[in-house]
C-alpha positions as CSV (number, residue, x, y, z in Angstrom):
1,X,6.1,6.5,27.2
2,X,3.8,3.8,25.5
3,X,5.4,4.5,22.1
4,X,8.9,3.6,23.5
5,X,7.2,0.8,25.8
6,X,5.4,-0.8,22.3
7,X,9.2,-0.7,20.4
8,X,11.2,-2.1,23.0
9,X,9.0,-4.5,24.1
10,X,8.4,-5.5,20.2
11,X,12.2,-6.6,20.2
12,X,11.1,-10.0,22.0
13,X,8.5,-11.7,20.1
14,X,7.7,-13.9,23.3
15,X,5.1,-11.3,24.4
16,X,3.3,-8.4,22.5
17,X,3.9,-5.2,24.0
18,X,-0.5,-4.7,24.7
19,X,-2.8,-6.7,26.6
20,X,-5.4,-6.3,24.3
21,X,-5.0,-6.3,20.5
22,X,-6.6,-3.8,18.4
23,X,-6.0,-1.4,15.5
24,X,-5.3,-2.2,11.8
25,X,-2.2,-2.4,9.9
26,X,-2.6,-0.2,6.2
27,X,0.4,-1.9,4.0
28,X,1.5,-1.6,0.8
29,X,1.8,1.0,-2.2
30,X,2.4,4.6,-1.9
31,X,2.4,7.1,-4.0
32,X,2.0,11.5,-4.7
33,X,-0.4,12.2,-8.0
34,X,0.9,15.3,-9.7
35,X,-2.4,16.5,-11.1
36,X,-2.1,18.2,-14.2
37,X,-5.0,20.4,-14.8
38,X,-6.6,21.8,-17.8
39,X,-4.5,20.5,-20.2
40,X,-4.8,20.4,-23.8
41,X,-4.4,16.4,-25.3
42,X,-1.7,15.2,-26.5
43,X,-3.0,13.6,-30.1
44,X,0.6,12.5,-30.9
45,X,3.8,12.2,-28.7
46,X,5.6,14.9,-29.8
47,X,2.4,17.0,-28.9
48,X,3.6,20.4,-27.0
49,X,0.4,21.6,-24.9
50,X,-0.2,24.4,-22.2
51,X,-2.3,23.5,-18.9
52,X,-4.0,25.6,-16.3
53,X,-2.2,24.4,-13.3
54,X,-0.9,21.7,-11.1
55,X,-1.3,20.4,-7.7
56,X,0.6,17.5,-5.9
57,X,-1.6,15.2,-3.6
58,X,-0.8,11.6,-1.5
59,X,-2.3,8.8,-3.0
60,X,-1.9,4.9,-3.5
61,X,-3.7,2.7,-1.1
62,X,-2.0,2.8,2.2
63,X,-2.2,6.9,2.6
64,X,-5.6,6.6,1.5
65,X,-6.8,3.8,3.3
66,X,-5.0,4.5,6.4
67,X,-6.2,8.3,6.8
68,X,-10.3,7.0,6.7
69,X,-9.5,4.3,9.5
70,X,-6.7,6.9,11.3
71,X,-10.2,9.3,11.4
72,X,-12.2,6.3,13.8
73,X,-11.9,7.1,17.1
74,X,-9.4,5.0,19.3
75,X,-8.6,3.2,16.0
76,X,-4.9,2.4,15.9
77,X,-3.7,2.5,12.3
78,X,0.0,1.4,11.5
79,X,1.6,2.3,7.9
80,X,3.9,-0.2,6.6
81,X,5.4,0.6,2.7
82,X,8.5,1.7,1.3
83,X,9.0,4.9,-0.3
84,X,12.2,6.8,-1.1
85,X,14.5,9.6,1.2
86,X,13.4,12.6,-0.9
87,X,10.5,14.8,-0.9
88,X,7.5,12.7,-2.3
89,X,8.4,10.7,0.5
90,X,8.5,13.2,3.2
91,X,5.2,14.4,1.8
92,X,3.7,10.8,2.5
93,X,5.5,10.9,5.8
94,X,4.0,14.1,6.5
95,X,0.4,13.3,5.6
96,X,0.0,10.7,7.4
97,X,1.7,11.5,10.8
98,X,-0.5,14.1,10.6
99,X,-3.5,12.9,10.5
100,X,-2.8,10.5,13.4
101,X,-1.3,7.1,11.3
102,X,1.4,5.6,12.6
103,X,5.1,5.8,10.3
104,X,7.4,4.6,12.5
105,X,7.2,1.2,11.0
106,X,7.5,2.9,7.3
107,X,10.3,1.7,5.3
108,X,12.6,3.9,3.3
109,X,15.0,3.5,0.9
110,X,17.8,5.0,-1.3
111,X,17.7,2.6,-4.1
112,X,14.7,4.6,-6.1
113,X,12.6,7.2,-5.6
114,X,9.4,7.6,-4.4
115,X,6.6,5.9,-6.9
116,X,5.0,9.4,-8.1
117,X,2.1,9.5,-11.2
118,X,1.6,12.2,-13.6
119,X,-2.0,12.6,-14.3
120,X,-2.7,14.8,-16.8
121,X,-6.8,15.7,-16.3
122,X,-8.3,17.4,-20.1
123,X,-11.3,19.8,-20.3
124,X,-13.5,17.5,-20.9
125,X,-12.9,15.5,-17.4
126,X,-11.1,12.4,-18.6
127,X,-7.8,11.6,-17.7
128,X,-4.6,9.9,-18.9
129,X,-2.2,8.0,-15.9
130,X,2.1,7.9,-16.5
131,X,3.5,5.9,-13.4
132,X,7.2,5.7,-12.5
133,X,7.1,2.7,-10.0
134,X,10.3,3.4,-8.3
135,X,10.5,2.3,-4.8
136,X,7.0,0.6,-5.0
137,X,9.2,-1.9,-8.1
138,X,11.7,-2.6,-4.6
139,X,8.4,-3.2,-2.4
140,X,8.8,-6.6,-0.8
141,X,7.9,-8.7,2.3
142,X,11.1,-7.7,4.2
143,X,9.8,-4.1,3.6
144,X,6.5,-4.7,5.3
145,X,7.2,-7.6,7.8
146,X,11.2,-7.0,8.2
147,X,14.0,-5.7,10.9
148,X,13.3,-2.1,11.8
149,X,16.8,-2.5,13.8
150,X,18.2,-3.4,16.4
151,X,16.1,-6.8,15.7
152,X,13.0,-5.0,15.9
153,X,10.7,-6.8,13.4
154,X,7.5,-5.3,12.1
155,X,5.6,-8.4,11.9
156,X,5.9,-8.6,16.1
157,X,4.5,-5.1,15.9
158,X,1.1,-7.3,14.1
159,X,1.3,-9.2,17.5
160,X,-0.8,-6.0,18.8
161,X,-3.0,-5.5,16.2
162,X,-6.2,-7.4,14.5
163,X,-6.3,-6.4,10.9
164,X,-3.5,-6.6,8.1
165,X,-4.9,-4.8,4.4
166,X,-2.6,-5.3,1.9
167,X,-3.2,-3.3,-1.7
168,X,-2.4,-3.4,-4.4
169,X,-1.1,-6.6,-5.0
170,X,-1.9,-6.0,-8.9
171,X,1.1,-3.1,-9.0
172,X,3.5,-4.8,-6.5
173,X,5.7,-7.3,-8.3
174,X,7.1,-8.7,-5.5
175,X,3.8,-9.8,-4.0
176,X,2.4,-11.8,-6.2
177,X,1.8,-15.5,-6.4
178,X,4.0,-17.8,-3.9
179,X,5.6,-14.8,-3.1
180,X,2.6,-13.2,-1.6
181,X,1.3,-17.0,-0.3
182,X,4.6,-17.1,1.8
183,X,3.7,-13.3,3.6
184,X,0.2,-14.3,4.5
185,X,0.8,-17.9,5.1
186,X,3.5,-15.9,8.1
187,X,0.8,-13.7,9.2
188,X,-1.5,-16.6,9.3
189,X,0.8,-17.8,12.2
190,X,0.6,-14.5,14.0
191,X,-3.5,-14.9,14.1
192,X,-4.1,-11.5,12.1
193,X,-7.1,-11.7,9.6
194,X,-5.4,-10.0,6.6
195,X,-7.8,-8.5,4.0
196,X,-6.8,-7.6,0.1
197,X,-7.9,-4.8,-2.1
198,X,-7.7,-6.0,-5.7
199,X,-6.9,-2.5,-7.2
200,X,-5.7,-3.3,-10.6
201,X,-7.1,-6.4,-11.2
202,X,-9.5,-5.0,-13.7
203,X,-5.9,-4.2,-16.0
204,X,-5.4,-4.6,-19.4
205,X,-1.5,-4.6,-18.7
206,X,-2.0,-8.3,-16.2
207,X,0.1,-10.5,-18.1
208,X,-2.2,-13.7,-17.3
209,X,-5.4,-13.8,-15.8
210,X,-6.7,-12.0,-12.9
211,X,-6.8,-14.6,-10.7
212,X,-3.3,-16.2,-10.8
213,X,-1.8,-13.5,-9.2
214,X,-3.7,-14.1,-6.0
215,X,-5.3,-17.5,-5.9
216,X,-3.0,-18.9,-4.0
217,X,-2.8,-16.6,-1.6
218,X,-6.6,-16.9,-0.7
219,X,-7.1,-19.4,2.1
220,X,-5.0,-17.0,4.2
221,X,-7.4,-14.1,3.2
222,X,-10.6,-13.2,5.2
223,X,-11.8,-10.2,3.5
224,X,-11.6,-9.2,-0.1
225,X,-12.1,-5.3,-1.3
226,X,-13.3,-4.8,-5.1
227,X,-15.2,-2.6,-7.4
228,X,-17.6,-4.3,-10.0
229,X,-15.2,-4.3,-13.0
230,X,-12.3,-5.5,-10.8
231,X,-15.0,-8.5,-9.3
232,X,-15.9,-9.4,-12.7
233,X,-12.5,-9.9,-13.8
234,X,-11.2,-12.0,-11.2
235,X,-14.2,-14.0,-11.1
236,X,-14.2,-14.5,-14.8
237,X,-11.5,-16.7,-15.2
238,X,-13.3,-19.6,-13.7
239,X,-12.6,-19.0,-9.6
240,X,-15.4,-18.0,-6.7
């Protein structure tokens, strides 16, 4: 079949398993939200409330991003992220192999859990956030550009395809800085525009400015993603 065709031909890296490249790779965090409705605030931590129900949902940029450009027609779409062997992670899995993404690149590990968020949403329609990073804290360019096996290595796999989005570099420790210089400065050799979204950078919780975490990275970028607080912190330390 072409899927087996595209892994064993991946294997070499002196030839890309297509003719033509095309298709975009979505990498980086992934997450399930479990969405606390109708709760009643917590005004001090030993608080005991009652909510209304709950729901648990895929989020984090590479389900999210990856389902809109899965929905294009002929649009290749590749996932590449780590999550962990339990059942957050099969729901990612799950989601996205559904809806057409690729997962066979997907990394998964049994060193921490999948990252998962409890967001607990109040009457009055704002929201608090609790994160438990897990896997996403183990997130690294081996996860996204590494061995499959057999010395199948994802970043052949980019050989076939024209676009590399990478979020959120803001949450992914391991990506940051000359870290995340060294990954694109790789792709950069594989001819792959690579575009960023800056999720995050907008955070009280940044330990320096916005734009150290990235900056360096930024020649090897061709497209940046950004809402207007996000923009207005990265650009307000000094750097266009």
């Amino acid at each position: 079949s072409s899927t087996d065709r595209l892994l064993l031909l991946s294997v070499y890296p002196f030839a890309p398993a297509v003719d033509n490249r095309s298709g975009i790779a979505c990498a980086g965090l992934s997450c399930v939200d479990y969405v606390i409705n109708g709760t009643g605030v917590l005004n001090r931590s030993t608080d005991h409330v009652v909510a209304k129900s709950f729901s648990r949902q895929v989020g984090g940029s590479v389900p999210n991003t990856s389902r809109i450009v899965a929905s294009f027609e002929n649009c290749r779409c590749e996932a590449l992220t780590l999550i962990g062997t339990d059942s957050d992670g099969d729901l990612l899995m799950d989601y996205m192999e559904g809806r057409g993404v690729g997962v066979r690149y997907v990394a998964r590990t049994n060193e921490a859990s999948t990252q998962v968020a409890f967001l607990p949403v109040y009457e009055s329609g704002e929201r608090a956030c609790i994160v438990v990073p897990g896997a996403t804290s183990l997130l690294n360019r081996d996860s996204l550009l590494g061995e499959v096996g057999l010395g199948c290595r994802r970043i052949d796999m980019l050989r076939e395809l024209l676009w590399f989005n990478l979020g959120y570099p803001y949450e992914l420790k391991n990506l940051q800085k000359a870290n995340l210089e060294s990954m694109l400065s790789d792709l950069t050799q594989i001819e792959i525009a690579v575009s960023l979204d800056l999720n995050g950078a907008a955070s009280s919780g940044l330990e320096e400015n916005a734009s150290a975490y990235i900056c360096d990275a930024l020649p090897h970028v061709a497209l940046i993603h950004a809402n207007f607080e996000e923009a207005v912190a990265f650009c307000a330390t000094g750097n266009s």
